[in-house]
N, C-alpha and C positions, 0 to 999 in steps of 0.2 A: 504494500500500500504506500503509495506517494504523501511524503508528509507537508503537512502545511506551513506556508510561510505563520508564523506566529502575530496572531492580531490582536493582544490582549495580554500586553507584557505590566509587569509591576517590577520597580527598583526598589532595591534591599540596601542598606547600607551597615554593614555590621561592624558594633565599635563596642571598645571594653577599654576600663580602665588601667590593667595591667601590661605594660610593655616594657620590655629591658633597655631599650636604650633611651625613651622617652615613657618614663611613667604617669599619666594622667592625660595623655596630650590627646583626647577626642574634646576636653574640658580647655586644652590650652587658648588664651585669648588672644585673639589677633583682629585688629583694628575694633576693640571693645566688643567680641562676639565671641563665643566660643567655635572654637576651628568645627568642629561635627555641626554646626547652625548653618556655616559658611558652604559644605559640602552638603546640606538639606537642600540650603538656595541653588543650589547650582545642577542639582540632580532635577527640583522640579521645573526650572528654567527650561531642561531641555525636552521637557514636556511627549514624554512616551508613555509615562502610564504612572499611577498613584506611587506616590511614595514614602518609603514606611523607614525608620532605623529602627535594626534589630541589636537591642541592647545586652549588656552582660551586667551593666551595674545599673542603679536607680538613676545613680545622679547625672545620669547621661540622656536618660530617656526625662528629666525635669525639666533639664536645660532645650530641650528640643522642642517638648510640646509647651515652653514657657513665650518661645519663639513663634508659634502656633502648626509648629508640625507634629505628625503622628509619631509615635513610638511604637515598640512592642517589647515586654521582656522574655529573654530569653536563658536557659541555662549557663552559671560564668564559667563553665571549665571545657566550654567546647577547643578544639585543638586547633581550627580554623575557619576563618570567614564564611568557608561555604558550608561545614557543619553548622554555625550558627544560622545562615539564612534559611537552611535545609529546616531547620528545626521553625523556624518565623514565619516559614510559607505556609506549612502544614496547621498552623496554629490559626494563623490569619483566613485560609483558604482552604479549609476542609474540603471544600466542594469543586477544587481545581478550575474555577472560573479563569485564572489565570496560566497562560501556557509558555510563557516564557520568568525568566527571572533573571534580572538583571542584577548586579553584583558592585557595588559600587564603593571603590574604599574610603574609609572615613576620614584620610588623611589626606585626602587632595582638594586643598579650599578654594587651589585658586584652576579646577579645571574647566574647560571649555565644556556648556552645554550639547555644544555639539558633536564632543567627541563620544557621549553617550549613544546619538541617535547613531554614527557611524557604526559603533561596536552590533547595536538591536538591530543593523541592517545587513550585516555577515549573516542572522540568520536564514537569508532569502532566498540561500541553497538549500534545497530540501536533504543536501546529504549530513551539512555541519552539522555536528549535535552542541559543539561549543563557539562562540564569537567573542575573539579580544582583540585586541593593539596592538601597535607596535611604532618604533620613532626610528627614524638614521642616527645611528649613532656618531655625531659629527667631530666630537672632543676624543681626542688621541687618549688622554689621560682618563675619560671615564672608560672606555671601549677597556681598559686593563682590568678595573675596578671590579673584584667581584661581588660587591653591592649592587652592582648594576647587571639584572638579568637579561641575558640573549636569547633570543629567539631563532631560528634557523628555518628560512622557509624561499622558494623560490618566486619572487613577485617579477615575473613575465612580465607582467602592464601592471606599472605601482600604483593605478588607480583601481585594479581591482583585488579583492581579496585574492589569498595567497594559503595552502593548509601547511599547518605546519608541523617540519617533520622533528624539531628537536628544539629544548629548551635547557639552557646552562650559564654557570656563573662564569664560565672559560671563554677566551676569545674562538668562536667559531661561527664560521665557518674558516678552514683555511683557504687563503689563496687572495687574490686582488678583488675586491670588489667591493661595498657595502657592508654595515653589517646594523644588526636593529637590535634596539632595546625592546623587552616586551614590557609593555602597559597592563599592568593588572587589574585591569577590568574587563568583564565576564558575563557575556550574555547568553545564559543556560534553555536550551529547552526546556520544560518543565521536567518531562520525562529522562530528560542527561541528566539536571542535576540529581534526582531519584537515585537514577543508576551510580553516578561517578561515587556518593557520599557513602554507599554500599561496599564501593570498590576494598580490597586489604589494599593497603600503602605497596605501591611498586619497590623494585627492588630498583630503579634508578631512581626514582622519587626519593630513598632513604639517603642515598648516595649523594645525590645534588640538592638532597632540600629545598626542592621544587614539586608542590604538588600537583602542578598542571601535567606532568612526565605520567601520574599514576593514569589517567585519562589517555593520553599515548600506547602505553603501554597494556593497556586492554582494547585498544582498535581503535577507541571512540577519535571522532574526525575535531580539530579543532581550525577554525579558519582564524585568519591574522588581515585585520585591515589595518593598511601606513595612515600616518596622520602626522603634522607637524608634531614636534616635539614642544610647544611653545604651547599648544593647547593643552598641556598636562600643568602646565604651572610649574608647581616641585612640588616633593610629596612629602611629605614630615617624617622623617625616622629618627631625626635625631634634636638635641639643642641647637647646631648651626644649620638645619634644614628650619625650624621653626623661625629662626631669626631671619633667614633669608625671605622667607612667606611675609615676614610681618614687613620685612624692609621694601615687596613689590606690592604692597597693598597701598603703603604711604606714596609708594613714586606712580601710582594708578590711581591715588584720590588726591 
């Protein structure tokens, strides 16, 4: 059976208080807002379908609906974002009205609404079961950095998706060409993400501490659409990823 493009997607945005290199930072303030408010505004901006944050603590899901968005709580010992949305879908959406699920990290305040609608639009292959990102990686000095995850996929026409055949913290692909950071944002079938959150942890997923590889590694298809690099903003991991967010908000207002 031919699957459908997905007409009835919802954004997750899954944030918890505890993080080892930045602890508290979905609360952390930037330009007088909390950074998780900042990424509510910008998830509904880009206007694909309702949008919910799926919480691990109270005072996450306070600050959100104080803002006047919705929250949901969820268990705090989930192991990752997509176990957590896994668990938010189910709770929100017993009845699966909703067939897609978008995935949206809590730490990017300053991203482009539209790089939302691009990722919800890799679904339009009936074969993709996953749709993410991806950027050129243009700084010599980040392309080393294994903070900075790669993607490996071959984009024929870099305006159209591309599946992808490998993701690592290693410079690869070898040889001359390109090479792309993946954007970790994730636009799930309903039914993949069912699937993937069932999956046991792969054996190169343990390996590279990437859990997109476990999805690889049982067949499921992941598609990669490029997108400026500038539409991600930065992402918060750390104290000077925070300072840098708060320092393009001042030079942007």
């Amino acid at each position: 059976m031919t699957r459908a493009v997905p007409e009835n997607p919802i954004i997750l945005i899954p944030a918890r208080l505890a993080a080892t290199r930045l602890p508290g930072k979905p609360l952390a303030q930037i330009a007088g807002m909390p950074m998780i408010v900042h990424v509510w505004r910008r998830a509904v901006a880009a206007e694909v379908g309702p949008v919910v944050v799926a919480c691990g603590d109270r005072a996450i899901a306070d600050a959100v609906e104080a803002a006047g968005g919705r929250a949901v709580m969820t268990g705090a010992g989930h192991p990752t974002g997509s176990d957590r949305i896994h668990e938010a879908i189910a709770r929100l959406d017993p009845g699966r009205t909703f067939d897609a699920v978008i995935n949206v990290q809590g730490d990017l305040p300053l991203l482009d609404p539209a790089a939302v609608r691009v990722a919800v639009a890799g679904l339009a292959d009936p074969e993709t079961d996953i749709a993410t990102l991806a950027a050129v990686i243009e700084d010599e000095a980040r392309l080393a950095e294994t903070s900075v995850n790669k993607v490996v996929a071959g984009f024929a026409d870099p305006t159209r998706p591309a599946r992808a055949l490998y993701f690592s913290k290693a410079v690869v692909p070898w040889g001359a060409g390109p090479h792309y950071e993946h954007i970790g944002l994730y636009a799930y079938r309903r039914d993949a993400l069912e699937r993937f959150v069932r999956l046991p942890r792969g054996v190169l997923e343990q390996r590279e501490r990437l859990e997109q590889l476990r999805a690889l590694e049982a067949g499921m298809r992941i598609s990669v659409s490029l997108i400026e690099a500038d539409r991600l903003g930065v992402q918060v991991d750390t104290p000077a990823d925070l300072e840098r967010a708060r320092l393009l908000f001042r030079q942007a207002h």
